[in-house]
N, CA and C atoms as an extended XYZ file, in Angstrom:
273
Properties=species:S:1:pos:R:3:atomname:S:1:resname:S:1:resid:I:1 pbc="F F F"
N        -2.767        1.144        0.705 N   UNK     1
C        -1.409        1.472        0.322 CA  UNK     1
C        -0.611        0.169        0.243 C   UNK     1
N        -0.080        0.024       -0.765 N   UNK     2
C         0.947       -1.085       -0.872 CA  UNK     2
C         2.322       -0.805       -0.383 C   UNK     2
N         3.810       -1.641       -0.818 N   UNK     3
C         4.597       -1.693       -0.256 CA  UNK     3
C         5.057       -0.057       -1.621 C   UNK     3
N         5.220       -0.139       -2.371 N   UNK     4
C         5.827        0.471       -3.569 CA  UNK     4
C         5.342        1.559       -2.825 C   UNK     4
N         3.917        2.139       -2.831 N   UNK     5
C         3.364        3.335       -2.587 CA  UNK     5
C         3.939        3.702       -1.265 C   UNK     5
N         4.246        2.659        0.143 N   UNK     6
C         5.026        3.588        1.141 CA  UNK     6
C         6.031        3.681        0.797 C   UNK     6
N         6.999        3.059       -0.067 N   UNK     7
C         8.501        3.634       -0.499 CA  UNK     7
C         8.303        5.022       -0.887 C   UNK     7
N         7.286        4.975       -1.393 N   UNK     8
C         7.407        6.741       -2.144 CA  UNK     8
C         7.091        7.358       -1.336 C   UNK     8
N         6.198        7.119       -0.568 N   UNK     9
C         5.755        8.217        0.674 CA  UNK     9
C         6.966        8.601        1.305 C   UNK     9
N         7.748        7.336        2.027 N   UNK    10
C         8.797        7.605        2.476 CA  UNK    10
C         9.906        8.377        1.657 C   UNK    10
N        10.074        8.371        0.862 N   UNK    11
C        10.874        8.978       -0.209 CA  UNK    11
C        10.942       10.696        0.246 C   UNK    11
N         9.440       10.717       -0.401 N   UNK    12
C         9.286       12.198       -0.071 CA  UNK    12
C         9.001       12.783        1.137 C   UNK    12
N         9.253       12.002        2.382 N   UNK    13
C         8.965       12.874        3.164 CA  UNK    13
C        10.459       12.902        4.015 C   UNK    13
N        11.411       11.929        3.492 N   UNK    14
C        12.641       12.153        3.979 CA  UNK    14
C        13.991       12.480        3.012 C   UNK    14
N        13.703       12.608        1.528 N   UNK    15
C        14.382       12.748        0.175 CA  UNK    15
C        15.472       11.743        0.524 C   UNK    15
N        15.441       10.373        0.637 N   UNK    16
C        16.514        9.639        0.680 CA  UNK    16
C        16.361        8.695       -0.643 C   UNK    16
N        17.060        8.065       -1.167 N   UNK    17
C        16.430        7.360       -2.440 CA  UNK    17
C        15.672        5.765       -2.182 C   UNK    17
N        14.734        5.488       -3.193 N   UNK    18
C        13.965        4.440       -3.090 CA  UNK    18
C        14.903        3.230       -2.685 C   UNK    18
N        16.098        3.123       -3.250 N   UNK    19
C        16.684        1.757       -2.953 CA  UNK    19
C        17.180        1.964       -1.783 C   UNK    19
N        17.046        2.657       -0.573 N   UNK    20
C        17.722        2.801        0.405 CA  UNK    20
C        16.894        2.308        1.328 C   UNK    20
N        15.766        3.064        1.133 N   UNK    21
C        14.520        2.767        1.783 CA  UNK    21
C        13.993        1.174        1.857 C   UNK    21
N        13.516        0.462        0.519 N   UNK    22
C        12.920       -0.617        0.315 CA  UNK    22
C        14.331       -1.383        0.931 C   UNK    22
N        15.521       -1.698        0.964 N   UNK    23
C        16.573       -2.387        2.128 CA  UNK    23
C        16.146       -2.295        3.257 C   UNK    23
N        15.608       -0.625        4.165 N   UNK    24
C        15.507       -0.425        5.216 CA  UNK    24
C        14.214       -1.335        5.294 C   UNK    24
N        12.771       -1.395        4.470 N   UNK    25
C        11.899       -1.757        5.103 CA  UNK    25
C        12.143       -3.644        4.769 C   UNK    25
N        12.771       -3.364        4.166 N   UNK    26
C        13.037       -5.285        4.042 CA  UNK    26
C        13.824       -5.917        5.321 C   UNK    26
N        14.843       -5.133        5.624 N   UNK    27
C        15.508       -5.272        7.191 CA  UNK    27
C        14.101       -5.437        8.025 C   UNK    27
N        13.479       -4.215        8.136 N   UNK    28
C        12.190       -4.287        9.222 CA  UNK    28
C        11.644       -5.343        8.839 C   UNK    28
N        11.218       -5.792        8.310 N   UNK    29
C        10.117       -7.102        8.192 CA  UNK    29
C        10.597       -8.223        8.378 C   UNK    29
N        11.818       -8.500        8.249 N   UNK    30
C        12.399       -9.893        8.199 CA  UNK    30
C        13.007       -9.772        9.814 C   UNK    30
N        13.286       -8.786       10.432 N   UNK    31
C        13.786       -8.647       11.618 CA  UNK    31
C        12.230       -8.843       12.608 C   UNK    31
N        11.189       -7.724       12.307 N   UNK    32
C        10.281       -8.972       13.296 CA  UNK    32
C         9.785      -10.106       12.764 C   UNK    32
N         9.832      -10.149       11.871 N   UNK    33
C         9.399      -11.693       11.398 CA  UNK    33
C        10.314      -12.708       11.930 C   UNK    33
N        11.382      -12.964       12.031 N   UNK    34
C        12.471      -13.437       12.633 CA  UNK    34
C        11.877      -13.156       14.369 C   UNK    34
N        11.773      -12.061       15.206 N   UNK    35
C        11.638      -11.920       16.234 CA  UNK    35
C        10.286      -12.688       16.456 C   UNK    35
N         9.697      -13.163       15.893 N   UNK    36
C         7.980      -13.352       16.298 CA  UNK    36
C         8.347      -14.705       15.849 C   UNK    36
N         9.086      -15.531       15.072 N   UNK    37
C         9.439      -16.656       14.974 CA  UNK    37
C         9.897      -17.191       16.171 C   UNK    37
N        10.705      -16.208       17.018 N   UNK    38
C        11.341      -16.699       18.061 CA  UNK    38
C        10.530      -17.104       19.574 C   UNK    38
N         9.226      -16.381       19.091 N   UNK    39
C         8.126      -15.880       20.306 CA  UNK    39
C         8.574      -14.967       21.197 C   UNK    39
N         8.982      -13.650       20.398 N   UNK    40
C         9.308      -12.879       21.191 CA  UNK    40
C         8.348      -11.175       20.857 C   UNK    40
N         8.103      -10.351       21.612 N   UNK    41
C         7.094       -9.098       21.011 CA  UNK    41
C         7.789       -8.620       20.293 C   UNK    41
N         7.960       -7.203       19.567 N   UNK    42
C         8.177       -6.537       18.910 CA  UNK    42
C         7.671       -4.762       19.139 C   UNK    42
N         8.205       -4.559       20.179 N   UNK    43
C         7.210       -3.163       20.526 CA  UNK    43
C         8.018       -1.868       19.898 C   UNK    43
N         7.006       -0.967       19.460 N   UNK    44
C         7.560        0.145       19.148 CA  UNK    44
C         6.573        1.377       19.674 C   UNK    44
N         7.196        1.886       20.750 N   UNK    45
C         7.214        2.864       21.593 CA  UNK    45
C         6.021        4.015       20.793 C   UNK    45
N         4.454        3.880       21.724 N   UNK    46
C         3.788        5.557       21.031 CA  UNK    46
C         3.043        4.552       19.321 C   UNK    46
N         3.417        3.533       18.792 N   UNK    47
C         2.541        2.994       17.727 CA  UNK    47
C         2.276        1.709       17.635 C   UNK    47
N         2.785        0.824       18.510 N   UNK    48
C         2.254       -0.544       18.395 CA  UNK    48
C         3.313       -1.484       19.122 C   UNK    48
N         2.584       -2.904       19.070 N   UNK    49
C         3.255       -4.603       19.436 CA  UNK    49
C         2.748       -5.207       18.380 C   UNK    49
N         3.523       -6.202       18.090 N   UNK    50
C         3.391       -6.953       17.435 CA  UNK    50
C         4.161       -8.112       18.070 C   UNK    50
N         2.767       -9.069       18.522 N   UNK    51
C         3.116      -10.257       18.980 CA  UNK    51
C         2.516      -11.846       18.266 C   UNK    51
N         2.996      -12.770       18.567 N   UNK    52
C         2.296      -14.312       18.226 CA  UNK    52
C         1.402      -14.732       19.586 C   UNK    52
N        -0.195      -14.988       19.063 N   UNK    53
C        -0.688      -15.837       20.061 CA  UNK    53
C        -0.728      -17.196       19.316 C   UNK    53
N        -0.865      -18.410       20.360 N   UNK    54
C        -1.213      -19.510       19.792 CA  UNK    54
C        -2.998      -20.014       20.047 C   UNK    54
N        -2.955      -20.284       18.544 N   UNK    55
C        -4.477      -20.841       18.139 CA  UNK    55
C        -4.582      -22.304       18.336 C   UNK    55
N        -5.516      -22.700       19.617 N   UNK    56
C        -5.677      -23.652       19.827 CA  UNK    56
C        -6.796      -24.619       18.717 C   UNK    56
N        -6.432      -25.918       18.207 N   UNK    57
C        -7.082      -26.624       17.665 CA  UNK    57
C        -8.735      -26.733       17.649 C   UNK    57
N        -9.656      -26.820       16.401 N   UNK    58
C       -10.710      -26.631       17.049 CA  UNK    58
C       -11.792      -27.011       15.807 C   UNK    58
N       -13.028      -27.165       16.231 N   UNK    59
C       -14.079      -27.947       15.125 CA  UNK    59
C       -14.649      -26.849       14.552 C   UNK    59
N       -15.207      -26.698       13.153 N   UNK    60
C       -15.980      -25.563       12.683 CA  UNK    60
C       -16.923      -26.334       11.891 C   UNK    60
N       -17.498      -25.395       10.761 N   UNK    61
C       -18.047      -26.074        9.896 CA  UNK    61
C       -17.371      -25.423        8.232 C   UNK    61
N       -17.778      -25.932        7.094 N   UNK    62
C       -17.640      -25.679        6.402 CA  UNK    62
C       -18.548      -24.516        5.487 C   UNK    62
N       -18.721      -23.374        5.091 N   UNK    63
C       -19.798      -22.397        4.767 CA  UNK    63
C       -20.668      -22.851        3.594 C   UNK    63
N       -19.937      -23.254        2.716 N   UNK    64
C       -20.720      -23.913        1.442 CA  UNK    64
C       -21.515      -25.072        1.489 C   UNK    64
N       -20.520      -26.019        2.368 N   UNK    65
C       -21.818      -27.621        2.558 CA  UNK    65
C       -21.730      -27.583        3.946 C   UNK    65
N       -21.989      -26.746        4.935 N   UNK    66
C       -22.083      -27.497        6.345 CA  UNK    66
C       -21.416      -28.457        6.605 C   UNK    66
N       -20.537      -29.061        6.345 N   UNK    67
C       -19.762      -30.184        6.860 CA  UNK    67
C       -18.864      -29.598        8.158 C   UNK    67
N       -18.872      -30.518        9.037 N   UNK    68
C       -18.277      -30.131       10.346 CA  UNK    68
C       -16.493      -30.437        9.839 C   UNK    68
N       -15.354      -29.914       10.072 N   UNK    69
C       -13.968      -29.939        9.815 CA  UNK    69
C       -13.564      -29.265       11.248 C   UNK    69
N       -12.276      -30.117       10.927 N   UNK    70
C       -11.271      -29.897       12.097 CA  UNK    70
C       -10.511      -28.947       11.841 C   UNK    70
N       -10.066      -27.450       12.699 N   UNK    71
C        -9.246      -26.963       12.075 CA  UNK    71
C        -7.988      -26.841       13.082 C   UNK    71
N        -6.942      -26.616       12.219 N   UNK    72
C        -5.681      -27.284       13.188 CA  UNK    72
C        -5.032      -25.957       14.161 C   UNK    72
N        -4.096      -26.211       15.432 N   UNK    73
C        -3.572      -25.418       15.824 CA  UNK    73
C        -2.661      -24.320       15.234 C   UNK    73
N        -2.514      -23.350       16.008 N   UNK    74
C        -1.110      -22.981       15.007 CA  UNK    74
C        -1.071      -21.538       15.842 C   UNK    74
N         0.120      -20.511       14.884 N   UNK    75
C         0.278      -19.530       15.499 CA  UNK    75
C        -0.452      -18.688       14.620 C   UNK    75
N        -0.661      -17.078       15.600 N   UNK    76
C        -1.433      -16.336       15.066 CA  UNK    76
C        -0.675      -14.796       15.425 C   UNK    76
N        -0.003      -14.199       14.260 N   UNK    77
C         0.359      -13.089       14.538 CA  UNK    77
C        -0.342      -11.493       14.737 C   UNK    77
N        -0.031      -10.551       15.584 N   UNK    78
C        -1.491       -9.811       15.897 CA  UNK    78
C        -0.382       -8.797       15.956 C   UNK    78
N        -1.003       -7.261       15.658 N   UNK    79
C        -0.497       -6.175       15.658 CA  UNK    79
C        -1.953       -5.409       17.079 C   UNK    79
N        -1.110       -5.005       17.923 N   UNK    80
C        -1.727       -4.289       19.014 CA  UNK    80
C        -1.486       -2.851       18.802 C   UNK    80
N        -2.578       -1.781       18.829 N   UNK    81
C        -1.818       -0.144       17.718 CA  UNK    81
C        -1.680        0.583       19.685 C   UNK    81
N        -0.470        1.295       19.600 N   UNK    82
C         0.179        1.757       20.897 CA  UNK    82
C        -0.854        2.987       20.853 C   UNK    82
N        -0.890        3.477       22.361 N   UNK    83
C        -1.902        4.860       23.003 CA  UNK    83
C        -1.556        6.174       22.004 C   UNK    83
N        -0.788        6.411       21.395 N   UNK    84
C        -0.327        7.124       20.389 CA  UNK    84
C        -1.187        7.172       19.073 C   UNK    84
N        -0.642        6.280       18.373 N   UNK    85
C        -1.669        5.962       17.538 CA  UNK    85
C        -3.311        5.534       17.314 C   UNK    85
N        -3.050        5.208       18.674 N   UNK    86
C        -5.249        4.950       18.887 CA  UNK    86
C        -5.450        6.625       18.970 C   UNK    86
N        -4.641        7.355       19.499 N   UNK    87
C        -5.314        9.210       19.807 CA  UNK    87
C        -5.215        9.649       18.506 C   UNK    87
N        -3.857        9.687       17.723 N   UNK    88
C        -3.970       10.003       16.030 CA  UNK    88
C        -4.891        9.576       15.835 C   UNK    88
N        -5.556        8.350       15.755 N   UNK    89
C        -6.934        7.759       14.645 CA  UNK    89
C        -8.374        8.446       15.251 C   UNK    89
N        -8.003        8.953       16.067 N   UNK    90
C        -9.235        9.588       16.712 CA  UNK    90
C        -9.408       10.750       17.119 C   UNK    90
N        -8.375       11.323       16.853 N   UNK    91
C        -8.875       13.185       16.593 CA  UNK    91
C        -9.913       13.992       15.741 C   UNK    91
């Protein structure tokens, strides 16, 4: 499902109009994106966290020529799915 296709989902399952919606989910994304910039979680109660770990620096190789490369630190954003949603996916 793309972004377009949950506007419509959402659409029809709350009859509010598309441009109301795609604002609302543009608020959501830029608001934890903004929050996870800050290093802060993002929890929503019954379906998930969404937090930043940091990826420590580290040697690999390359898949095509074996060459050994360095790959650099950085952050790594992770969605954790809440006790709610792990029981939905598994009924």
């Amino acid at each position: 499902m793309n972004r377009m296709e949950l506007i419509e989902q959402i659409r029809v399952k709350t009859g509010k109009k598309k441009k109301d919606i795609e604002e609302i989910l543009t608020a959501f994304t830029e608001t934890v994106s903004e929050e996870l910039d800050k290093g802060e979680k993002v929890r929503l109660a019954g379906f998930g966290t969404f937090e930043v770990f940091h990826r420590t620096a580290r040697s690999g190789r390359n898949p095509k020529t074996g060459e050994q490369i360095m790959i650099s630190d950085g952050k790594i954003p992770k969605f954790r799915a809440g006790k709610r949603l792990r029981k939905h996916l598994n009924q």
